[in-house]
N, C-alpha and C positions, 0 to 999 in steps of 0.2 A: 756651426751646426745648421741644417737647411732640415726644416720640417715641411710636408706637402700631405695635404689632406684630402679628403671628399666633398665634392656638392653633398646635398641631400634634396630628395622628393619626399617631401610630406604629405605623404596622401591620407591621414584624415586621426582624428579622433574618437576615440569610440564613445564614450558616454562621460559625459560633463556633469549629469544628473549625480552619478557616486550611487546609484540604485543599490549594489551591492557593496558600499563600504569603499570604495576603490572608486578616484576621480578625474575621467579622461580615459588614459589608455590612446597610445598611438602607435601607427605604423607607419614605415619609412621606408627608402632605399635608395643609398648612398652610389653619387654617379664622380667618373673621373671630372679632373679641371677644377680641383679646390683652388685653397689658396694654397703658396709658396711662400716662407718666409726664410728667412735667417736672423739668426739671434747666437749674439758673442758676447764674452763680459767684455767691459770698458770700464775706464776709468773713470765715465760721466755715462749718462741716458741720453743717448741718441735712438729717435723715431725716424725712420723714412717710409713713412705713411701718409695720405693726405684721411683729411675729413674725418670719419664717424671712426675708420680702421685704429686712426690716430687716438681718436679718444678710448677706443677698447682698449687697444694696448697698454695704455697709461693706467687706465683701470686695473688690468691682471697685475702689471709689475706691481701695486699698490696692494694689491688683496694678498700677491702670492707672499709679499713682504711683510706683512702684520700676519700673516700664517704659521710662516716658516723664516721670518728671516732672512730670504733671500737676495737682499736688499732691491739697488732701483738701476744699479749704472748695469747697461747692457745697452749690447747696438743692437734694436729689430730693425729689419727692412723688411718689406712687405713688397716682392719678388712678382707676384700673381694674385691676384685675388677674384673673392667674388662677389657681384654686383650688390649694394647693399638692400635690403627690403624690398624685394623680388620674391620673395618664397624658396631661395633654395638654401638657408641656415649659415649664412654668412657671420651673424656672430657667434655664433656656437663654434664653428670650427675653427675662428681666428681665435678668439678666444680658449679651446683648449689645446690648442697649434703654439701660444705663448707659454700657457702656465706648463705645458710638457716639456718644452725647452729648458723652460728657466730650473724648475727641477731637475732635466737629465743635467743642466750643466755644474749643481750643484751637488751632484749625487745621491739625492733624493728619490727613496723608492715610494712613490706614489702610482697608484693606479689611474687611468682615466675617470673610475668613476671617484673617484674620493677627490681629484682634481674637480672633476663637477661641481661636486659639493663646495669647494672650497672658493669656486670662481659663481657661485651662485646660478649655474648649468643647468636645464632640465627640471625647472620646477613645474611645468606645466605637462612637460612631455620629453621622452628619453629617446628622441628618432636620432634627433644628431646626434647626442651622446654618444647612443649606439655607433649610429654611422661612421662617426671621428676613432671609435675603439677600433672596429671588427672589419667593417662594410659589411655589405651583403643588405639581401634583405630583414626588417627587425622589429618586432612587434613587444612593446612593453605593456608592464600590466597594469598599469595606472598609478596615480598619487595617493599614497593614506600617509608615510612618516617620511619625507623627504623623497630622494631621488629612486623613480618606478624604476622596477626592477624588471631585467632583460628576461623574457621569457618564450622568444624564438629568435632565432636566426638564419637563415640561410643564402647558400649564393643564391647568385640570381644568374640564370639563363646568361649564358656569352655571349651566345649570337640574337637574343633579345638585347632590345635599348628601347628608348625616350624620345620621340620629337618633340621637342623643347622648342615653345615658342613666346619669347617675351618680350610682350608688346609694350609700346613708349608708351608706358599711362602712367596714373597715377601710384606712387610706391605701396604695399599693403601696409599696414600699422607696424609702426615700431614698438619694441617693448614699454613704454611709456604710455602709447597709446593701447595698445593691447590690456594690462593690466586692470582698467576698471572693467571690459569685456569678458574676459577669462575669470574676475573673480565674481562677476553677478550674471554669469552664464547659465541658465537654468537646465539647459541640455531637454529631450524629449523621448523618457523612456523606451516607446514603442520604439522608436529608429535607431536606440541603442539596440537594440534586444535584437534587432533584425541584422544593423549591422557585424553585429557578433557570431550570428548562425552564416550568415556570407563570408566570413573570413577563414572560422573554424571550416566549413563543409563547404565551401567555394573556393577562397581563395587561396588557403592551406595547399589543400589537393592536388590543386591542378597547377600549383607551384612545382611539389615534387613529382608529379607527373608531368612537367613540364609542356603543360597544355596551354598555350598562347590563349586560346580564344576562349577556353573558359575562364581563364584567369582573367584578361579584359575587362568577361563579358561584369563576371564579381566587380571590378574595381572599378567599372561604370558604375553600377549599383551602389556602390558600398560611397562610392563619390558624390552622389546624388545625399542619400541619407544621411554623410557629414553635413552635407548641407544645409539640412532642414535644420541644424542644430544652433545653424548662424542666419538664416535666413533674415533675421531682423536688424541684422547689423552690414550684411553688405546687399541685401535688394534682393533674396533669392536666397537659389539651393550655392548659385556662384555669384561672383561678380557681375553685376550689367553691363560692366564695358569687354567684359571677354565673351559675353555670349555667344555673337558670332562664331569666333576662333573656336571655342569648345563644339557648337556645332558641325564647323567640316572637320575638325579632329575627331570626332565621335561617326561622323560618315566613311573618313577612310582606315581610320589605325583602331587596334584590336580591343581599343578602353580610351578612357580620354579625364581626365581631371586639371582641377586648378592645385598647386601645389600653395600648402598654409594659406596664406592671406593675399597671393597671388602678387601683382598681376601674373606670373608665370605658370602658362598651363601645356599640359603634355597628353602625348598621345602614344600607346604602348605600340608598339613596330617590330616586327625582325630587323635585323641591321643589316643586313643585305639591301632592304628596300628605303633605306635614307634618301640614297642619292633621287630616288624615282620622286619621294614624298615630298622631301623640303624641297626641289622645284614647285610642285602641286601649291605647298602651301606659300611662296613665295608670290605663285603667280595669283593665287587667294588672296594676299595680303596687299597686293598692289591694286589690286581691282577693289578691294575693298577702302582702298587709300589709308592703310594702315601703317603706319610705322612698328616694324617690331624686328629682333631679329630669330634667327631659326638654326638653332644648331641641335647637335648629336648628343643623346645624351647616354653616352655608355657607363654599364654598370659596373662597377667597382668592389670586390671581395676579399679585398684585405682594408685594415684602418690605416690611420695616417703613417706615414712614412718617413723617418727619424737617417738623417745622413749625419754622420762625425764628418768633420773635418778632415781627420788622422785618414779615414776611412778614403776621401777623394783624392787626399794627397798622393794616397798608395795608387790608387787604381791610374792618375795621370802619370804617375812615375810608371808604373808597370806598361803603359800604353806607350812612354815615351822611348822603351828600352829596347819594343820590339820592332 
């Protein structure tokens, strides 16, 4: 079985304060080039993963196994993946890219979110979650009894994408490190309260209006005032070491933010205009003596993508016959 999932941008948090009962609230939008894996029973646990991938994995067969029973011998291999603590939800989606496997191959109807739950998913925020279900874009309604609950979705613009630029710095917090941040986070009402009126009557809108430049102009905004929420924990509304970067990102593409804990920040674009821009910013980054790289970041409107075996067998047979 080959499962293949989504990035995710995580562009921001709405209110950590819990003002109204409800704590956090995020929105997201799941971009191609997750991870790939494959997962088969065996008669032993075999990993072909290197580093952190390795230890997630070992972690889910562990949880899905005291869950459900599904015990530990499976082959994963870890086919594609994505970069780890960068900002674009690398264990989220390896992580529910296993525990989905290892249920379809057991024939367990579980949902992704109840997989969530079960793999300790989404306690802070449902982007990936979402992301790894549905794609598109996904806005939940925050934390009160376990995992927030999906309460928009929509595609996102085709001929809209992401200039994605992630520069060699230092990695954003790991969950380890994140933990005592997120749970003595005070958040700062006002910038909730604002950020909330720019999403609902900004950035809503001109979604389904399909207006680039006010949608941007919202998620500049709305990326700013995530910020003031963290400002004491990385130096700012963003990171110090990508300021730069977010400045010519914000001078030439339609919006511009740091995704989660960064370093990975993006700039909203047509996709027609990549090829013009990531030169721009390539030759920015050189001048600037920056190490980083710059890719496409196209948006994605379905969730992860579940291949049988049986399934590829047929399709090579049927390609061989013609």
């Amino acid at each position: 079985m080959i499962i293949r999932t989504p990035r995710r941008l995580h562009l921001g948090l709405i209110d950590p304060s819990a003002l109204l009962g409800r704590r956090f609230g995020s929105l997201g939008v799941a971009l191609e080039g997750g991870y790939e894996i494959e997962i088969l029973e065996s008669d032993s646990k075999e990993i072909v993963a290197e580093g952190e991938d390795r230890d997630t994995i070992e972690a889910v067969l562990k949880r899905m196994n005291s869950a459900y029973g599904t015990g530990v011998n499976y082959r994963v291999e870890v086919r594609k993946g994505i970069p780890r603590h960068v900002g674009l939800g690398s264990t989220t989606q390896l992580s529910l890219a296993v525990g989905l496997g290892v249920a379809r191959l057991r024939n367990l109807n579980l949902s992704v979110e109840e997989l969530a739950k079960t793999l300790g998913r989404g306690r802070n925020s449902g982007a990936g979650v979402y992301s790894f279900a549905y794609g598109g874009f996904v806005i939940d309604g925050g934390v009160k009894n376990g995992l927030p609950p999906l309460v928009f979705r929509e595609d996102f613009p085709e001929d809209w994408a992401f200039l994605l630029v992630i520069p060699e710095l230092k990695p954003g917090f790991d969950e380890e490190e994140e933990k005592p941040v997120m749970a003595g986070l005070p958040g700062k009402p006002d910038a909730a309260m604002e950020i909330s009126h720019r999403i609902l009557l900004g950035l809503l809108p001109a979604l389904k209006e399909r207006d680039i430049k006010t949608f941007g102009e919202h998620l500049t905004a709305v990326q700013r005032l995530v910020g003031r929420h963290f400002e004491d924990y990385q130096g700012g509304e963003f990171r110090e070491d990508v300021g730069l970067i977010l400045d010519f990102l914000a001078e030439k593409t339609y919006g511009a933010g740091q995704s989660s804990w960064g370093p990975t920040v993006y700039g909203l674009i047509r996709k027609a205009d990549f090829q013009r821009l990531s030169a721009e910013a390539r030759d920015f980054l050189r001048e600037q003596g920056v190490g980083a790289k710059v890719e496409l970041g196209l948006p994605r409107n379905s969730g992860a993508e579940v291949v049988s075996h049986g399934y590829l067998e047929r399709l090579i047979s049927s390609v061989n016959q013609k």
